[in-house]
ROGUSE-26896 format. One record per residue (C-alpha): x, y, z; residue number from 1. Coordinates in nm, 3 decimals, decimal comma, padded with zeros to 5 digits. Example, Ala and Ser with C-alpha at 12.3 -4.5 7.8 and 13.67 -1.06 7.14 Angstrom:
((01,230; -00,450; 00,780); 1)
((01,367; -00,106; 00,714); 2)
***
This chain:
((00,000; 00,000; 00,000); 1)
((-00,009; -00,065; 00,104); 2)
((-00,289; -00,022; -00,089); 3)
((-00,659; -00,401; -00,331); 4)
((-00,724; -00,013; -00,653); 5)
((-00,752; -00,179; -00,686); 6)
((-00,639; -00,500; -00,659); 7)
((-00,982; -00,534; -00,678); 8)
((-01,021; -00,387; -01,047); 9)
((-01,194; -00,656; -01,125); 10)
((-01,504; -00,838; -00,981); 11)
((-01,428; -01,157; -00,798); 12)
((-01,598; -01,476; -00,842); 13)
((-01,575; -01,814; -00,706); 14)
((-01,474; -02,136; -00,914); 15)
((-01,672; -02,467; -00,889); 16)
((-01,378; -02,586; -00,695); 17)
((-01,359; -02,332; -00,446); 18)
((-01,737; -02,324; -00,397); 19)
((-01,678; -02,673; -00,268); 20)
((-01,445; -02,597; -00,026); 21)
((-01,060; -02,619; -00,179); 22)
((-00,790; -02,477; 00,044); 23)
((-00,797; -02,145; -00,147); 24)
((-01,200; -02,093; -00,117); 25)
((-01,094; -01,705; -00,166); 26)
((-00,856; -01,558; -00,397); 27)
((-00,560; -01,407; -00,065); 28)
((-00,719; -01,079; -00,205); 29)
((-01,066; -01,150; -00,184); 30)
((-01,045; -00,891; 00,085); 31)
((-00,909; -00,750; -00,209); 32)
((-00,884; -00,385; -00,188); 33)
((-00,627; -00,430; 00,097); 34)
((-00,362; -00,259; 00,190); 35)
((-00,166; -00,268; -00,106); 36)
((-00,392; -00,197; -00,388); 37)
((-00,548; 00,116; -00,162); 38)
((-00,164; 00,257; -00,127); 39)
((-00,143; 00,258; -00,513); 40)
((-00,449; 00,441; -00,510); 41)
((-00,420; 00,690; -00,238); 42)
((-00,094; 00,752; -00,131); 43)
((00,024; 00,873; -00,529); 44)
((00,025; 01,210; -00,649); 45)
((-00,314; 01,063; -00,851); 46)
((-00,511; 00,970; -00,508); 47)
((-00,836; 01,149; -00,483); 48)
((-00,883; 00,993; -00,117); 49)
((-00,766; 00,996; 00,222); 50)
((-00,437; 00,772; 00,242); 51)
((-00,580; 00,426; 00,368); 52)
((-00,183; 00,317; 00,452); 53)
((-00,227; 00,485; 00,753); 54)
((-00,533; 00,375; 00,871); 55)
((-00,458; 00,416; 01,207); 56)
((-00,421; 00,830; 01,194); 57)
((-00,825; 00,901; 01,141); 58)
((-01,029; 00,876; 01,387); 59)
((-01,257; 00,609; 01,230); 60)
((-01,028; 00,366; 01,290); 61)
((-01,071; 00,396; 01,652); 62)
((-01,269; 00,165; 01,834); 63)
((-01,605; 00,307; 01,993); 64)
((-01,877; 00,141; 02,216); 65)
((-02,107; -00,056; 02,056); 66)
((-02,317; -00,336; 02,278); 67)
((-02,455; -00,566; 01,991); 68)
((-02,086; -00,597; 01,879); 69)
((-01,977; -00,691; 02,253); 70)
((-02,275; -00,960; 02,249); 71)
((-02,110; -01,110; 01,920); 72)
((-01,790; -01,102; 01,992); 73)
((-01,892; -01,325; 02,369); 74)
((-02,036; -01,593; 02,047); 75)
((-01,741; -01,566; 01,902); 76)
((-01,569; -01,644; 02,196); 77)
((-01,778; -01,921; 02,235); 78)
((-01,738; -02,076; 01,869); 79)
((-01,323; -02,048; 01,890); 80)
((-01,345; -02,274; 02,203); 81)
((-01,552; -02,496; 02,033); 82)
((-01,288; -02,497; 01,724); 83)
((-01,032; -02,633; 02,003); 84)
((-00,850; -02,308; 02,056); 85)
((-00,753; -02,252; 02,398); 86)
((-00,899; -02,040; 02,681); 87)
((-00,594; -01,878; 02,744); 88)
((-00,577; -01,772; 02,376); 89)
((-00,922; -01,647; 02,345); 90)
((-00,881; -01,444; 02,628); 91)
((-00,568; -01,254; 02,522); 92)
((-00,683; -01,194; 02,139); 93)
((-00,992; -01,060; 02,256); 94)
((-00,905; -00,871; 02,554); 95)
((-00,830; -00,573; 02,350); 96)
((-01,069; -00,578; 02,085); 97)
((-01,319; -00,308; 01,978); 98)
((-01,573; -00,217; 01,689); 99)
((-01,385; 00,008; 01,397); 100)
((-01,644; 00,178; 01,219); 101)
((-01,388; 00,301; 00,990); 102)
((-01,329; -00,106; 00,861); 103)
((-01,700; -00,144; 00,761); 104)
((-01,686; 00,249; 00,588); 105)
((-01,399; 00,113; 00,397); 106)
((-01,564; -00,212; 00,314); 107)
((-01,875; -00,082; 00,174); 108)
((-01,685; 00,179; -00,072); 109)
((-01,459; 00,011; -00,246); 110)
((-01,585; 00,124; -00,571); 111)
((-01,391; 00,490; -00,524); 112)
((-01,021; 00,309; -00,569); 113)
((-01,069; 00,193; -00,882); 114)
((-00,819; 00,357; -01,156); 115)
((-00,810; 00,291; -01,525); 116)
((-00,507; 00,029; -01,663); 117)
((-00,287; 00,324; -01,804); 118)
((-00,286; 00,516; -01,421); 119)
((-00,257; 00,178; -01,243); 120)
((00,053; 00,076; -01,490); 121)
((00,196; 00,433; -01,395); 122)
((00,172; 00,413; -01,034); 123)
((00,241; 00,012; -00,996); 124)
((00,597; 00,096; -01,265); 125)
((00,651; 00,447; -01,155); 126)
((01,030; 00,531; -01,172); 127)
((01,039; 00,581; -00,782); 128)
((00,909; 00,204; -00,760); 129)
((01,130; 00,062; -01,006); 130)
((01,414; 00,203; -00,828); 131)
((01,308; 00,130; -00,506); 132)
((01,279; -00,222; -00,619); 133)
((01,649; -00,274; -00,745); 134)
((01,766; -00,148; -00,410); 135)
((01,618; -00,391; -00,248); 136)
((01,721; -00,659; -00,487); 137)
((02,076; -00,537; -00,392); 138)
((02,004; -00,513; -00,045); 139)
((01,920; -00,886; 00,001); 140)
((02,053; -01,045; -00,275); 141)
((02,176; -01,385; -00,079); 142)
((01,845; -01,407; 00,104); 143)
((01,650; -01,378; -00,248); 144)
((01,865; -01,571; -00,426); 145)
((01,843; -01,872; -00,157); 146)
((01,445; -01,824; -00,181); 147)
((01,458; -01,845; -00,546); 148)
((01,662; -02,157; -00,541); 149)
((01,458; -02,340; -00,284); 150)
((01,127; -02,271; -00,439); 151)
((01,189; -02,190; -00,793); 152)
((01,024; -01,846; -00,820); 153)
((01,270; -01,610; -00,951); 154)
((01,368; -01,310; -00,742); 155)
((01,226; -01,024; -00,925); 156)
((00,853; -01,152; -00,968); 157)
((00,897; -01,186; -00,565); 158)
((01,057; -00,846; -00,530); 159)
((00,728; -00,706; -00,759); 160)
((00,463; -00,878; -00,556); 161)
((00,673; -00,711; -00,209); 162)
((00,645; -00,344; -00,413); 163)
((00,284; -00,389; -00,485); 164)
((00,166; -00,504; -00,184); 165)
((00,352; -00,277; 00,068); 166)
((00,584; -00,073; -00,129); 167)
((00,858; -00,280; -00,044); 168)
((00,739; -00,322; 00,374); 169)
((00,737; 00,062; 00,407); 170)
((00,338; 00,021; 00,440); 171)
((00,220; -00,303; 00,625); 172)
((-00,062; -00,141; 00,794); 173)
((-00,116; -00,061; 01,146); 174)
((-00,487; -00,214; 01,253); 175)
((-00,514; -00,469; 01,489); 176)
((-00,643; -00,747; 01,296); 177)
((-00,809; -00,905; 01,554); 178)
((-01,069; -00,586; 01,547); 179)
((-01,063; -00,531; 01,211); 180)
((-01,171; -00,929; 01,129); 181)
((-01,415; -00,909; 01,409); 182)
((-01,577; -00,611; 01,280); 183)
((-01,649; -00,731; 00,940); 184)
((-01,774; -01,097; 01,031); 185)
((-02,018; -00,882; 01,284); 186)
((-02,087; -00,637; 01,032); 187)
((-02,224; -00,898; 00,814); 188)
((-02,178; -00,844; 00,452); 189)
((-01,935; -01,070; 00,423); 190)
((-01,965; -01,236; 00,739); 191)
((-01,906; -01,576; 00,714); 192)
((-01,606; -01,487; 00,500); 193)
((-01,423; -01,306; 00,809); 194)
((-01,554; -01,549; 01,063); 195)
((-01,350; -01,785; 00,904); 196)
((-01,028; -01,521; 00,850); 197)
((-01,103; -01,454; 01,231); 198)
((-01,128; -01,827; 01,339); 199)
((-00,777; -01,872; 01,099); 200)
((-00,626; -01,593; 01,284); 201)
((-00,664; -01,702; 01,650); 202)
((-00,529; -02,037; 01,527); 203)
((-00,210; -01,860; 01,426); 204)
((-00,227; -01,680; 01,740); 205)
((-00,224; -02,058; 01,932); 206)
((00,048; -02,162; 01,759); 207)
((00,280; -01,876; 01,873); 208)
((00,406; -01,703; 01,547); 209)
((00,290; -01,393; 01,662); 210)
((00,111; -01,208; 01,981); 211)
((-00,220; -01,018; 01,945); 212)
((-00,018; -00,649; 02,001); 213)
((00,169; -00,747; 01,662); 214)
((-00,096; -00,892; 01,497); 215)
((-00,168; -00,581; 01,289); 216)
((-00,222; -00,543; 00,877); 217)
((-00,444; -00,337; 00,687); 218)
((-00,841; -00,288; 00,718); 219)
((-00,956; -00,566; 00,568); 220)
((-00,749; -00,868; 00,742); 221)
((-00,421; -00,871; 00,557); 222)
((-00,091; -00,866; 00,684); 223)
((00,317; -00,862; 00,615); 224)
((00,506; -00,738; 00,417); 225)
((00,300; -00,933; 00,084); 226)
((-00,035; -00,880; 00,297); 227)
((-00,113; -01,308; 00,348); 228)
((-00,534; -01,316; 00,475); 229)
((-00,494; -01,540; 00,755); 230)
((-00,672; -01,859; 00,577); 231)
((-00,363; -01,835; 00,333); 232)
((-00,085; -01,786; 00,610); 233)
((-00,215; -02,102; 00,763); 234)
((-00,154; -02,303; 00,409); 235)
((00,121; -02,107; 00,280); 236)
((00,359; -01,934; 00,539); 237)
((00,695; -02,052; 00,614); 238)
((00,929; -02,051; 00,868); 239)
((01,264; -01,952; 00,633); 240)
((01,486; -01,826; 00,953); 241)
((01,426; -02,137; 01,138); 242)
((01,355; -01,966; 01,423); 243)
((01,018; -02,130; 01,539); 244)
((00,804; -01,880; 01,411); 245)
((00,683; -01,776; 01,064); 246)
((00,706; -01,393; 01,096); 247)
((00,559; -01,210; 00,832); 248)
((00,531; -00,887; 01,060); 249)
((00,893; -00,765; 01,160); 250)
((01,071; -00,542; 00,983); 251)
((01,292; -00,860; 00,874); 252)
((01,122; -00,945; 00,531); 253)
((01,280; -01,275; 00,515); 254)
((00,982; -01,521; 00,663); 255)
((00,736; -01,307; 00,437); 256)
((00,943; -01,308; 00,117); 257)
((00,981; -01,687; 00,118); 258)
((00,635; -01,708; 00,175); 259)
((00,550; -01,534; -00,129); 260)
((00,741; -01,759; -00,300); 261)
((00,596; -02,070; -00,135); 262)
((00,259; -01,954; -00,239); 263)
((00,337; -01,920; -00,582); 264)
((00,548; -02,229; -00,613); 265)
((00,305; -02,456; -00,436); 266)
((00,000; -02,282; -00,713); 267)
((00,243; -02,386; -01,014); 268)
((00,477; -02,126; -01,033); 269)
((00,760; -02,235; -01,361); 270)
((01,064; -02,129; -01,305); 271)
((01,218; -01,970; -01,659); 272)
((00,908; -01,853; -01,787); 273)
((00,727; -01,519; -01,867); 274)
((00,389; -01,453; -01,721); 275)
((00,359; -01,223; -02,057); 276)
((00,463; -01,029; -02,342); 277)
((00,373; -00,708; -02,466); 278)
((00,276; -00,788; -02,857); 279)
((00,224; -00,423; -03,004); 280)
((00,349; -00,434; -03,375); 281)
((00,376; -00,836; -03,433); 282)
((00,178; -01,127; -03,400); 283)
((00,071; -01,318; -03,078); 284)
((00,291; -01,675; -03,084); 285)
((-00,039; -01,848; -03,042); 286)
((00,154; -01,986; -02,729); 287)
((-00,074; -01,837; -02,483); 288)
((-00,407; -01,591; -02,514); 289)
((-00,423; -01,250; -02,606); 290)
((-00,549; -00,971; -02,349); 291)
((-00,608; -00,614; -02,398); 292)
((-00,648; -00,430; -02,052); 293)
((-00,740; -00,126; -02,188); 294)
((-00,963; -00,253; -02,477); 295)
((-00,838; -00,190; -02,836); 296)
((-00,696; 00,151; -02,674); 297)
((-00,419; 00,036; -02,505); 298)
((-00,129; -00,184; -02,506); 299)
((-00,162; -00,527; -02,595); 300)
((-00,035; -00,872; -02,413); 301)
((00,033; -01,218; -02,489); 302)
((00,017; -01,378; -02,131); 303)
((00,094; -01,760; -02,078); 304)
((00,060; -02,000; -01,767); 305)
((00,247; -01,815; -01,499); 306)
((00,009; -01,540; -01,554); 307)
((-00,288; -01,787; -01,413); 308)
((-00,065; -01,834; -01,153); 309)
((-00,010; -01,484; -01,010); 310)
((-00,367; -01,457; -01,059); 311)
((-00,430; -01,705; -00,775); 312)
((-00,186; -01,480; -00,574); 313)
((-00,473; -01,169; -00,691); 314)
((-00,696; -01,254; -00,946); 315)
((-00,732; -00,852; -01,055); 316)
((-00,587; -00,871; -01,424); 317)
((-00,465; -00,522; -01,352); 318)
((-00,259; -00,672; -01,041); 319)
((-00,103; -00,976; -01,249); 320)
((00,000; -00,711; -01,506); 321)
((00,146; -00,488; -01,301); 322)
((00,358; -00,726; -01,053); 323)
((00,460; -00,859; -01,420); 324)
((00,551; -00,604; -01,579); 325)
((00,746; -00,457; -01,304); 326)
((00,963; -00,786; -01,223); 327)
((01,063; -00,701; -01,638); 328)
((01,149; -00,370; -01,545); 329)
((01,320; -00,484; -01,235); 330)
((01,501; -00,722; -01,455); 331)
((01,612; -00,423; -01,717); 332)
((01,326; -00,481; -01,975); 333)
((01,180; -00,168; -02,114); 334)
((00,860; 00,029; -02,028); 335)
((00,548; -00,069; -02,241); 336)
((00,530; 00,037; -02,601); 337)
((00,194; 00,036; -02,674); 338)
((00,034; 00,354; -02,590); 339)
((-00,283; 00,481; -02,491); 340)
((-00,320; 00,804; -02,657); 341)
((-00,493; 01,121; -02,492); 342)
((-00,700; 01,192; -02,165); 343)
((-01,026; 01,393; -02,156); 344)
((-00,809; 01,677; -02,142); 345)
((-00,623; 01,623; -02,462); 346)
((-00,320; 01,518; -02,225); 347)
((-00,073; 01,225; -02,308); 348)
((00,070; 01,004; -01,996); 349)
((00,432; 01,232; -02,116); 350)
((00,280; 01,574; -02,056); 351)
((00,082; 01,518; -01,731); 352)
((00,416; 01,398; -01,610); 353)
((00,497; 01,738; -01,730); 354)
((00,260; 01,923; -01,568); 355)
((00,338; 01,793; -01,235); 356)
((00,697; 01,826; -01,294); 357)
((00,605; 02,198; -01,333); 358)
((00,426; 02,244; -01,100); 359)
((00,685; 02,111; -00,846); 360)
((00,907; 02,359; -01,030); 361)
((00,695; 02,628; -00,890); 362)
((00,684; 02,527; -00,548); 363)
((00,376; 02,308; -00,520); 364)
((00,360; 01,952; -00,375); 365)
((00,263; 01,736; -00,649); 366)
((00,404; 01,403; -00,494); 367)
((00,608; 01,202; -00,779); 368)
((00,526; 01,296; -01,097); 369)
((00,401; 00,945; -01,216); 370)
((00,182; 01,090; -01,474); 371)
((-00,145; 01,028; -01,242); 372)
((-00,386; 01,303; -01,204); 373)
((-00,546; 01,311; -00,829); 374)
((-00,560; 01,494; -00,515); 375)
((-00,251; 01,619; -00,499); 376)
((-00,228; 01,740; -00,841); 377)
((-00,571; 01,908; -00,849); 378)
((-00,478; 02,114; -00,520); 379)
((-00,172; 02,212; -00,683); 380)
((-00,357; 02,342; -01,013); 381)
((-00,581; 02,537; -00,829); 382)
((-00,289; 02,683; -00,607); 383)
((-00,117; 02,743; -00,931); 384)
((-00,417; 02,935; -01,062); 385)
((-00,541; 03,124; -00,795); 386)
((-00,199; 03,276; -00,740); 387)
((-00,146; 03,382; -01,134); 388)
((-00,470; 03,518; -01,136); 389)
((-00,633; 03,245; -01,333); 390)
((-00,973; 03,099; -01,331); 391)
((-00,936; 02,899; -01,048); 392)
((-01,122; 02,538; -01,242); 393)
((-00,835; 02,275; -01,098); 394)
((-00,871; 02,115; -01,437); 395)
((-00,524; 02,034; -01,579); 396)
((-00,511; 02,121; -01,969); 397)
((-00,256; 02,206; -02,254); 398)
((-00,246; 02,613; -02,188); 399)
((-00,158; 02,547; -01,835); 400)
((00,118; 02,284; -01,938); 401)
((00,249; 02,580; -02,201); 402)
((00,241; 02,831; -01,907); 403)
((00,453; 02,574; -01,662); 404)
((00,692; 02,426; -01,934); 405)
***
């Protein structure tokens, strides 16, 4: 975020096999619009909300009174005793807990994060992410390389799913997820969704890999550096350090990096080849299937079998593009080709990364100029206008990019 944009870009649906009750009954971002996908959204330059990677700062995300919340969570109480965890577990994961209005506000307006494919790509790829990314492939370059070896995922697509997720653990989220799961399964909505993250989450609490104060992630459940929903941490999560715990909280990335790669690796992951290929100006091989994100305006890809794999990781095709086209960039490959023309303001992807570079020029806070038009931008304009004497419309167009050039 960390920000499931959306993650969630897409609507989610169940598969035959899931709806009978396979390990991975949920995509690990059905919850989707976690932490990751929301930080794409609204902690760029083009967010146009409040910054959900911080979702402890608003006041929302405090926990209030609320009595028919305090009756269900004494049920809940009841059913996790029933489920064999122990008393002295319940009592300490609950002893704390409290209703977060601001988890069922975010739940029910999901809709606002969604971007369109060409801002997601710029955001997801920006040049601060990219080189971000090969820092930290520098930085642990023995621990990736062992992960790679052992599991067979190669270091950049894990490196890509760490910068989407959290940009690169910088943005883990800071709810306690013992609230936030209670919340929703009382809320309802989805309730017997995050009674079962909640019931998955006490059992991790049992078996010692983390306490209840640490046990924190974003809104909707997810946590670590590559935001695992507890249902998946229970299947996939390993214990790399060999310390007795699988610690996908710490500032220590190790535990949650090789569990990325365990996840993908035990869904099919083959080492050695693409997820995809850009195919603007030849042919598809006919060796995989042909998507266009962006309809026939857009670029163009050829994606093959380790795409279907990232999408069990996320199943938003946005997502799977994105952490695949930034382990290519992370690997040296260039940026896409394929282009997606003008925005309603007669605006290319080039000059609104003009525009904010010129408006940072002129002293106004833009955040990085990624090419994504949002809050930050919009305040600027109108700044920018209001103090030239301008009609103050916040609308970015060619004349103003002439005036800042």
């Amino acid at each position: 975020m960390n920000e499931v944009l959306a993650f969630a870009s897409q609507p989610y649906t169940l598969s035959s096999k899931q709806e009978q009750g396979h390990p991975m009954t949920y995509s690990r971002r059905f919850i989707a619009f976690g932490l990751a996908g929301l930080y794409l959204t609204a902690c760029q330059s083009g967010a146009t909300t409040r910054p959900a990677s911080r979702p402890g700062a608003g006041s929302t995300m405090r926990a209030v009174p609320n009595a028919a919340f305090d009756t269900w969570v004494d049920g809940a109480k009841a059913r996790a005793r029933a489920a064999g965890i122990s008393a002295s577990t319940v009592t300490r994961a609950f002893r704390d807990v409290g209703y977060l209005p601001g988890v069922v506000e975010r739940d029910r307006n999901q809709t606002e994060f969604v971007r369109s494919f060409e801002d997601y790509m710029a955001i997801a790829a920006s040049d601060e992410r990219i080189a971000k990314g090969r820092e930290m492939l520098r930085r642990h370059a023995g621990l990736l390389t062992q992960i790679e070896t052992k599991y067979g995922v190669e270091k950049e697509v894990i490196v890509a799913v760490w910068g989407l997720e959290s940009r690169y653990g910088e943005r883990r989220g800071d709810v306690p997820v013992i609230s936030a799961l209670s919340t929703l399964a009382f809320d309802g909505r989805r309730g017997r969704f995050f009674d079962g993250q909640l019931m998955a989450a006490l059992k991790i609490l049992e078996r010692g890999d983390v306490t209840p104060a640490r046990m924190k992630g974003s809104w909707a459940g997810a946590m670590g550096h590559t935001q695992f929903i507890p249902t998946s941490y229970l299947a996939y999560a390993v214990d790399f350090r060999g310390d007795g715990q699988r610690d996908i909280w710490s500032d220590d990335p190790t535990d949650a990096l090789a569990s990325t790669a365990a996840y993908l690796s035990r869904s099919g992951w083959r080492r050695g080849q693409r997820w995809g290929d850009e195919i603007t100006g030849r042919a598809p091989s006919g060796r995989g299937r042909v998507v266009k994100p962006a309809g026939d305006n857009g670029p163009v890809f050829e994606v093959y079998h380790n795409y279907n794999v990232l999408g069990r990781y996320n199943n938003a095709q946005k997502y799977i593009i994105g952490v695949g086209h930034l382990s290519d960039r992370l690997l040296g490959r260039p940026p896409l080709r394929g282009t997606f023309g003008p925005d309603k303001y007669g605006l290319t992807l080039e000059d609104r990364k003009a525009l904010q570079r010129g408006l940072t020029r002129a002293g106004y806070e833009v955040g990085e100029a990624d090419g994504v038009i949002g809050r930050k931008t919009l305040q600027a304009i109108e700044a920018f206008q209001r103090a030239r004497g301008l009609p103050v419309t916040g609308d970015p167009s060619r004349a103003l990019l002439a005036l800042l050039r």
